[in-house]
VEXPA-984858 format. One line per 4 residues: their letters; for each residue x, y, z of C-alpha. Coordinates in pm, whole numbers. Layout:
a = X Y Z | ...;
END
This chain:
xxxx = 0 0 0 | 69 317 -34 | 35 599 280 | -134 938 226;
xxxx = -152 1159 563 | -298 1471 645 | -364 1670 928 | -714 1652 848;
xxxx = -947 1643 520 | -735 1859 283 | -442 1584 148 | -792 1459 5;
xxxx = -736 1695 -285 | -404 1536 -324 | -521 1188 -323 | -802 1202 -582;
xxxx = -535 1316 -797 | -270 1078 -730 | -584 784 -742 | -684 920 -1089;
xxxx = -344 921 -1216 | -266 550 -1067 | -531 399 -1000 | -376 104 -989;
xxxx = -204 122 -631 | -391 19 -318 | -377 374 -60 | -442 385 288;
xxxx = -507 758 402 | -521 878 739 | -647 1178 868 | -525 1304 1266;
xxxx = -880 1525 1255 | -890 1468 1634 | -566 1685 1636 | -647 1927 1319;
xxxx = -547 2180 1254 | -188 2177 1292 | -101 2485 1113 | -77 2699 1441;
xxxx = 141 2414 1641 | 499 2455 1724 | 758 2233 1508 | 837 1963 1800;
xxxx = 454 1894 1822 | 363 1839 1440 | 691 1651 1456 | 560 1417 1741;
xxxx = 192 1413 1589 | 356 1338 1195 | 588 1065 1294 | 328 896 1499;
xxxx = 80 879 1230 | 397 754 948 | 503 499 1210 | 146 357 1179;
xxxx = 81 373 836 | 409 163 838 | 249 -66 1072 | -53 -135 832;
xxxx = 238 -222 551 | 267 78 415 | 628 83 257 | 566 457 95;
xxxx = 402 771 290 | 318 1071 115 | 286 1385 380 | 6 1529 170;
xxxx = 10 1848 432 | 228 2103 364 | 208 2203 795 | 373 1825 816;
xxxx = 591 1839 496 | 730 2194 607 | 796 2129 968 | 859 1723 975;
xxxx = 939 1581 731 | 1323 1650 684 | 1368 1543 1052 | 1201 1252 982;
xxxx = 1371 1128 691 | 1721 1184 831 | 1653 1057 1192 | 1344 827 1219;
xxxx = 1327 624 906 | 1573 335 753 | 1575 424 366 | 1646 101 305;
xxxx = 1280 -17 395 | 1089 249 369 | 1014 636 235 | 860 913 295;
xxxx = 785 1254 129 | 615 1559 122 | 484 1797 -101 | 677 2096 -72;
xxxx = 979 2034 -326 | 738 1876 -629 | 548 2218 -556 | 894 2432 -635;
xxxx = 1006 2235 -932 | 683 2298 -1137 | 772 2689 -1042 | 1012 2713 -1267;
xxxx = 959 2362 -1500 | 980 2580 -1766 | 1349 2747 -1677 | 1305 3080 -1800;
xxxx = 1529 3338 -1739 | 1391 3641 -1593 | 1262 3820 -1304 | 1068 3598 -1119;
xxxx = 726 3780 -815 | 660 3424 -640 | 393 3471 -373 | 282 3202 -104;
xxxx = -89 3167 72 | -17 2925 309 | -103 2831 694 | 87 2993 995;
xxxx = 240 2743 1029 | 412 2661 692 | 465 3072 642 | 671 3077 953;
xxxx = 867 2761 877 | 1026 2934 571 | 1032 2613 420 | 905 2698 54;
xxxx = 1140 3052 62 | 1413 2777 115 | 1336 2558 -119 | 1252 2821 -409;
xxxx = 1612 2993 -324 | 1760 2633 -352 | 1550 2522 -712 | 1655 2902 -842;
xxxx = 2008 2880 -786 | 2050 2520 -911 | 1870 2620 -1223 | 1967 2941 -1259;
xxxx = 2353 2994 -1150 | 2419 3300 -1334 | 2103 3452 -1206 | 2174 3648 -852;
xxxx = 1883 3598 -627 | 1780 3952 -637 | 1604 3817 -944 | 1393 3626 -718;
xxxx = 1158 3787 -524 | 958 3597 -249 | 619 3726 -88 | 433 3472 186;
xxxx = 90 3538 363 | -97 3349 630 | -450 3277 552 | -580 3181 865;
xxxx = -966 3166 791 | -915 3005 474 | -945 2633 636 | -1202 2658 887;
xxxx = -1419 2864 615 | -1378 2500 401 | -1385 2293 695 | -1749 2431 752;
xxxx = -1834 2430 427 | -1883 2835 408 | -1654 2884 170 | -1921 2907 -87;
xxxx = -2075 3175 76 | -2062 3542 17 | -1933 3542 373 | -1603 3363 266;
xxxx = -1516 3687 -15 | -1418 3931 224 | -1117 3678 402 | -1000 3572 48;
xxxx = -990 3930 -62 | -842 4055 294 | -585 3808 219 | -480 3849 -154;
xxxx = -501 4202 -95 | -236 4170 193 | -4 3972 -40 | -43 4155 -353;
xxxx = 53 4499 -126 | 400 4338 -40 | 432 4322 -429 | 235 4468 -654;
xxxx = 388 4243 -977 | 369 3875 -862 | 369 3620 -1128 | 316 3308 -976;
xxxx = 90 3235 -687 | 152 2858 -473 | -157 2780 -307 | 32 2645 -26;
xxxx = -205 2415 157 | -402 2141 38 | -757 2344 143 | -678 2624 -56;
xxxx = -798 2478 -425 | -1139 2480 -315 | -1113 2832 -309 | -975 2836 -660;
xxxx = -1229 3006 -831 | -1319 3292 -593 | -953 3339 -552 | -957 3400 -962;
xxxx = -1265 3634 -922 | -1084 3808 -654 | -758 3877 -865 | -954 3966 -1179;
xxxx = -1153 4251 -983 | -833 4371 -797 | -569 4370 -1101 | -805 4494 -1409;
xxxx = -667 4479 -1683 | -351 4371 -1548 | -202 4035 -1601 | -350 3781 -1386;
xxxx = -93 3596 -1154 | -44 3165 -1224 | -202 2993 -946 | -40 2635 -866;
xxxx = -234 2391 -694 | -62 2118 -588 | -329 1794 -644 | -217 1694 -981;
xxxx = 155 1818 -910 | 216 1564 -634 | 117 1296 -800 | 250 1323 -1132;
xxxx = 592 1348 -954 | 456 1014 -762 | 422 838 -1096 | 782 955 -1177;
xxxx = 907 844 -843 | 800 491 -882 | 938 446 -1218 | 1285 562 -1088;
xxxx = 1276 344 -776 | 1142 17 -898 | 1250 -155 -577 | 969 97 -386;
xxxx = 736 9 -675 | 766 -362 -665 | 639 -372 -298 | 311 -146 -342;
xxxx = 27 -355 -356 | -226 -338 -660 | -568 -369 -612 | -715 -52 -652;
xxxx = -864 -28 -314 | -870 268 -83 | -932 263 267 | -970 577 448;
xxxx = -884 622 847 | -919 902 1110 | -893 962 1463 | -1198 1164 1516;
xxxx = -1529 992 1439 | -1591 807 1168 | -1928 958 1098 | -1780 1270 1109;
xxxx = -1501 1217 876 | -1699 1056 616 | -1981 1358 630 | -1687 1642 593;
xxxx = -1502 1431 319 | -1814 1489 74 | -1688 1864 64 | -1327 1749 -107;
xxxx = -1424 1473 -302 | -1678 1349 -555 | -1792 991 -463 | -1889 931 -127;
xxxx = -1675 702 108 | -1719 501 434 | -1403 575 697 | -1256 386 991;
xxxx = -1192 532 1358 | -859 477 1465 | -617 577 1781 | -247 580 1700;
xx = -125 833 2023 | 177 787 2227;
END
């Protein structure tokens, strides 16, 4: 099997993705809802909360984890895969660095106005500044970094608005403009805008709305969501590690798990994906 984890409900929009594009895997997704959300926890606690939930998708023969959070893949995942795992047996990644690449997958040389809408959390742990600044010089070694210019903003509504299932409301447009309108201050010509957190593509289309009222007639920023990213750079993982490949079961089952309610889960799921499911209570705490 392959492991898909989340905080909560939004690495759903990163599985669907990944089960469209190979659907012939068997996944086992968990989701620590009883803890969610972990965007506004320090690093040593989504540490603690990650590894225990990819020590027990290992348990249930999970070879492969996917951190399909950016909260997790920003503030655990490195740890984890240096300190707490035996490569040799089994893997783990995140979300974060496939993210970057497709930034600048097309290696053009220019000025480049990145801006990030991301959780507390993943905004404070700098990780996708460091990992742009990394991708740009490795691509770009002529190119100075004052080429690159890097804008982040919290959204801290943005998931319980989903969560709830207001963010179809009229209610939800004043948060998503409060916010673009706080990161298109810091800079007024951003190209590129990473929807850093799995949530955020439900709010796709009023966050297009938004930027067509606010920029005119002025070019409208790329928005990256990260679903179809993630697991196109899945499918090119497991053809260049055949040994990982070889041990992922293929049925094309799914089994979903949580450790809040079952009930619960399998209500609030309906909001992220588009066949209905049945999940499984589970309690994997130290």
């Amino acid at each position: 099997m392959i492991g898909v984890f989340d905080s909560g409900y939004g690495g759903l929009t990163i599985l669907e993705p990944i089960r469209r594009t190979l659907p012939q895997y068997d996944y086992l997704y968990l989701g620590d809802n009883a803890r969610a959300p972990y965007g506004t926890r320090s690093f040593q606690v989504i540490y603690e909360y990650t590894l225990q939930a990819v020590n027990y998708l290992f348990e249930q023969g999970c070879r492969l984890v996917i951190l399909a959070c950016n909260t997790a893949s920003a503030k655990a995942l490195r740890t984890i895969q240096m300190h707490d795992i035996n490569p040799d047996t089994h893997r783990v990644l995140g979300v974060i660095r496939p993210t970057v690449e497709s930034v600048f997958a097309d290696n053009q040389l220019q000025e480049r106005h990145i801006g990030i809408l991301a959780t507390q959390g993943t905004v404070s742990s700098q990780s996708y500044v460091i990992e742009l600044k990394k991708q740009w010089s490795q691509r770009f070694p002529t190119l100075s970094l004052d080429h690159l210019h890097i804008s982040q903003q919290a959204c801290p509504m943005w998931v319980p608005l989903i969560e709830s299932g207001e963010y179809k409301e009229t209610g939800a447009d004043y948060f998503v403009n409060k916010y673009l309108t706080s990161l298109l201050e810091q800079d007024p010509l951003i190209d590129t805008i990473l929807l850093a957190c799995t949530h955020y593509p439900l709010l796709q289309k009023k966050i297009q709305d938004t930027l067509l009222t606010y920029l005119g007639k002025r070019p409208i920023p790329t928005l990256i969501a990260q679903g179809q990213i993630v697991a196109d750079s899945l499918k090119d993982y497991l053809l260049r590690h055949p040994e990982i490949e070889a041990d992922c079961t293929k049925s094309g089952r799914c089994t979903f798990l949580t450790t809040e309610q079952a009930d619960k889960f399998t209500s609030s799921a309906s909001v992220f994906l588009t066949a209905p499911i049945e999940a499984q209570q589970v309690e994997f705490h130290a």
